[in-house]
N, C-alpha and C positions, 0 to 999 in steps of 0.2 A: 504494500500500500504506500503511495507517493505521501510525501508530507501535504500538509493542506496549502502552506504558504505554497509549494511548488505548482498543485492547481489554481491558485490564486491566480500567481504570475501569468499562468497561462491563460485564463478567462479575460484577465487584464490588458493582453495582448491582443488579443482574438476582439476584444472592444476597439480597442484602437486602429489594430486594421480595419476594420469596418467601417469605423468612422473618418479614415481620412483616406479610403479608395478611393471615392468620386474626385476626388483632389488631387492624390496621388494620377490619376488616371488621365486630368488635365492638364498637369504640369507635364508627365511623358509626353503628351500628344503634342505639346507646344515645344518643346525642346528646352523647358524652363530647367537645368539643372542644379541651378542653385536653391533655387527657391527649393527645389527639393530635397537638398542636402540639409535647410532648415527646416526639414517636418522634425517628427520625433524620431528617433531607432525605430521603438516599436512598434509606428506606424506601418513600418515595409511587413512583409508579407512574409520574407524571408526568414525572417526569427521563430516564426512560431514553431514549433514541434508536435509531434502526432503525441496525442497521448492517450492510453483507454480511459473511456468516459466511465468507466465503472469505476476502476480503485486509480488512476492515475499512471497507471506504469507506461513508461515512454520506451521501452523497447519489446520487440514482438508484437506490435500494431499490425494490426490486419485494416488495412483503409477499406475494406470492401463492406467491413460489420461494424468500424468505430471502435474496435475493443480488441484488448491483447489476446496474443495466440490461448493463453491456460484460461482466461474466461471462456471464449468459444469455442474450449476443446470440453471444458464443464457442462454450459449451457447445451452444444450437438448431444453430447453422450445423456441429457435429459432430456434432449427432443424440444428447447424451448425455443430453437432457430428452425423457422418452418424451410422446408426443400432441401435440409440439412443431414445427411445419417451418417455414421459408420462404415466406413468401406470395407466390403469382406468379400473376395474371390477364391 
């Protein structure tokens, strides 16, 4: 389980890109570089990090479910990810 400040940070960030895309997105188009050198860091998009939305763990992310491998190997094996099973040949 990720510490909480660690999710924090990354909620934190995840607000910030959102809030200065449309901005972000203007200034690329115009060729504004500087101007975009003074947004914030965490405004770029680049910073953020995958994390499982469940406990927080940032490594073993599965982008395709939002949630680390050992969550979705838990959840498959109780059936609680539908179109999901066990593979046996």
């Amino acid at each position: 389980m990720a510490k909480e400040s660690m999710k924090a940070r990354e909620r934190k960030r995840q607000m910030m890109v959102d809030k200065f895309a449309a901005k972000r997105a203007a200034l690329k188009e115009a060729g504004d570089y500087e101007a975009l050198q003074k947004l914030p860091k965490n405004a770029s998009p680049v910073r953020l990090h995958n994390r499982c939305q469940l406990t927080g763990r940032p490594k073993g992310y599965m982008r395709q479910f939002g949630i680390s491998r050992i969550n979705f190997r838990e959840m498959a094996l109780k059936g609680l990810i539908p179109g999901v099973k066990k593979a046996s040949w």
